[in-house]
N, C-alpha and C positions, 0 to 999 in steps of 0.2 A: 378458431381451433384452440384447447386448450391442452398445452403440454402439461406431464406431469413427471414430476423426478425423484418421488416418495420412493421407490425401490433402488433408487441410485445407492452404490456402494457408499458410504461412511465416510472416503478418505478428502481431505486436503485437494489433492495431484488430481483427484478425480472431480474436485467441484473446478477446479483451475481449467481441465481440460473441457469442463463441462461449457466453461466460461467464452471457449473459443466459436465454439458451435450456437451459443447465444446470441451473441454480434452479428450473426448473417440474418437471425430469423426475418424473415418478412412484418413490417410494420415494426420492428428495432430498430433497425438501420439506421434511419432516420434519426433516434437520438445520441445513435452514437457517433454520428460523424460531427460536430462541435467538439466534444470531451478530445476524439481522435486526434483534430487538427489541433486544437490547445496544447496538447502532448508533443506529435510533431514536432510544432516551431519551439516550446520550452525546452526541451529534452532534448531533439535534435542541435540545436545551436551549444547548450548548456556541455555535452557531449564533446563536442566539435571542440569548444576554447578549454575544456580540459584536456584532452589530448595533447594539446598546443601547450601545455604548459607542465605537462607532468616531468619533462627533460630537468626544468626549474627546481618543480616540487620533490622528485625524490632524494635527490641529495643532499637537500634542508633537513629532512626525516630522516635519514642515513646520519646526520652528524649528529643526533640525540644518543646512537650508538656507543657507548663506550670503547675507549682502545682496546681491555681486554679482550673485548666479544667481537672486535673485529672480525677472527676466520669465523664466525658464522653470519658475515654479512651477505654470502650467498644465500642460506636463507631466508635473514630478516629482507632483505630487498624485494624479493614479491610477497611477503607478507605487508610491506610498506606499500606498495602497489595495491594489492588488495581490499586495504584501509580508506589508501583515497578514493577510491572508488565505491567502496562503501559509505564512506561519511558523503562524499558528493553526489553519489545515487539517492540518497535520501531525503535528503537537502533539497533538492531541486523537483522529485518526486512529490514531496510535501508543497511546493509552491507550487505547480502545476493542480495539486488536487484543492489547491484554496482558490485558485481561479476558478477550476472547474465545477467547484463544490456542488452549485446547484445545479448545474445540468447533470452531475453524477447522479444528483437524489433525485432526477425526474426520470432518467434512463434505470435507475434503479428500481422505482415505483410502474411505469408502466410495464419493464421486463415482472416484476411479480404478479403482474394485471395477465399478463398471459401466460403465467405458469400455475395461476390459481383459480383464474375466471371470475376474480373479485372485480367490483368496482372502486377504482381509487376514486380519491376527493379531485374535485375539478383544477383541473394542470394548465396548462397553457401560459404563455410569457404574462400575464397578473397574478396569476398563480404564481410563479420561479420570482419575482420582485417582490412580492408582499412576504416572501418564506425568506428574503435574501439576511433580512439581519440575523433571525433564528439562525440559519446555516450559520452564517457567520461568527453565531456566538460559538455554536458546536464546535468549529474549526478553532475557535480562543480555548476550547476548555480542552480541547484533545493537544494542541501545542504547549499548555500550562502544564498540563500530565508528560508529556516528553522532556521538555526542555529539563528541569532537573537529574530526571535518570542520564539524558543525555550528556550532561555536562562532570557528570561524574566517570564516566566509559570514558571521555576523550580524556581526561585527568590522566588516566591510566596511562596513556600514550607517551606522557613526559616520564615515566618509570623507568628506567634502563631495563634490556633485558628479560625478566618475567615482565613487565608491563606490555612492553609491545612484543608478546609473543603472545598474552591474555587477551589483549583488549581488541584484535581482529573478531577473534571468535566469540567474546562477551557479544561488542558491537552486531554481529552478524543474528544472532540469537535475538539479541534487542529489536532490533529493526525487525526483524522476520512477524515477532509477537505485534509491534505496533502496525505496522504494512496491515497486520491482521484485523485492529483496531479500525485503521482508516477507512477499510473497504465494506467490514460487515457493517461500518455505523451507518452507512447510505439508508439501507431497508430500517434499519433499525430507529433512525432519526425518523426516516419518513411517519413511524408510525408514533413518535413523540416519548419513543423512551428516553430516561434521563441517564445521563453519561455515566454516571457510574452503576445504574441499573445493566446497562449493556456490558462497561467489564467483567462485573460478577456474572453474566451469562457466558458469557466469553470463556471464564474461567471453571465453566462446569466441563467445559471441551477442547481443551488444552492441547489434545493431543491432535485432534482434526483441524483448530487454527494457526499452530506451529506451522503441521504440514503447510496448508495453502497460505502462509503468509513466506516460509522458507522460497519453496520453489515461486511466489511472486519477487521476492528480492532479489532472488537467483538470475531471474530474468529482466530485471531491471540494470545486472550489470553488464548485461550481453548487447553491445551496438547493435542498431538499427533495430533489434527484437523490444529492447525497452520503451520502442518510439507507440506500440500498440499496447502496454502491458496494461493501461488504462482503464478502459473500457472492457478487455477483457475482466481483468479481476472486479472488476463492478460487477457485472455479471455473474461469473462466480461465484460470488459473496453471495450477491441476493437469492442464486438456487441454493447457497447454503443457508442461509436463514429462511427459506421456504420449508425446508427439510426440517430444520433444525430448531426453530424458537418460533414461526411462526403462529403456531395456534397457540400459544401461552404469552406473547407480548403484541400481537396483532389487534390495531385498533379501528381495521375496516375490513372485511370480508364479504 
């Protein structure tokens, strides 16, 4: 049986939700239960020992506050709360999808095998090892492109003031655009495009990748919800680049 999602509405939220409903189909399953437990035990534990330690962390964060700006330390305190959660949510989201890298791009390839009724190239565990260093480089070139933008967001944070009342919501934007990077590259590598070919595609749809990278980050910082957000947005992604770039970067049909 061949699904089809070509009349599917346009939005982000809608390939996100699409992405839930992907996971159950009959003959998926199967590859999404690896990716799943990977996520589990990183995320779940990762999770767990921040909690455990944010009592520590916020009042570190709290003392970059200047004296003047004290009475508005009610509000900068869950804007500081929200920060580590956001730098930590991604953090560890990112390591979890470098483990799972290549089982992402075989659940990502056989899910578009049954949304298009193409034949992918032959898969199976000599297939996932012989692709393991290409993924791998993919994963160096997409961290080479973060790590800079990155490290200038967190700069911000040492700012008194307008810096940590900016750099929540910079940081938030950021991640939401990259989360959007990480998930559409699956389909997109599978088919051998080159890493900055795929941002300029990316950036023709700015508006439909915000969406579904926003609300995947959004759900990255919600306990026990982020322990699936995996595998769903893998999904996602690839009904969105079915819809979306497929016939114009597609190198097996």
């Amino acid at each position: 049986m061949v699904l089809h999602t070509a009349n599917a509405p346009r939005s982000g939220f809608h390939y996100f939700a699409q992405g839930w409903k992907l996971v159950t189909l009959p003959g998926i399953r199967r590859f999404v239960i690896l990716p799943l437990i990977l996520n589990v035990l990183l995320m779940g534990g990762a999770f767990w020992w921040l909690f455990t330690r944010l009592d520590a962390w916020i009042p570190a964060v709290m003392s970059y506050v200047p004296s003047w700006l004290q009475w508005l330390s009610y509000l900068l305190w869950p804007v500081a709360v929200i920060s580590i959660v956001l730098v930590f949510g991604y953090f560890f989201s990112t390591i979890a999808n470098w483990i799972a890298a290549p089982f992402n791009g075989l659940l990502a390839e056989q899910l578009e095998a049954r949304l298009t009724g193409a034949t992918p190239p032959d898969t199976g565990i000599l297939g996932i090892m012989k692709d393991v260093p290409r993924i791998m480089k993919r994963e160096w070139q997409k961290l080479a492109w973060y790590l800079p933008r990155a490290a200038v967001l967190l700069l911000l944070y040492f700012i008194p003031g307008i810096g940590q009342t900016l750099a929540p919501v910079l940081w938030f934007l950021f991640s939401a655009w990259m989360l959007a990077i990480q998930y559409c590259d699956y389909p997109f590598d599978n088919h051998k495009v080159p890493f900055r070919e795929m941002r300029q595609a990316l950036r023709t749809r700015k508006t439909l990748n915000m969406q579904f990278g926003t609300v995947v980050s959004l759900c990255t910082m919600i306990p026990f919800l982020n322990l699936f957000i995996m595998p769903v947005a893998v999904c996602g992604a690839t009904a969105m680049w079915v819809d979306t770039w497929r016939a114009r970067h597609a190198q097996w049909k």
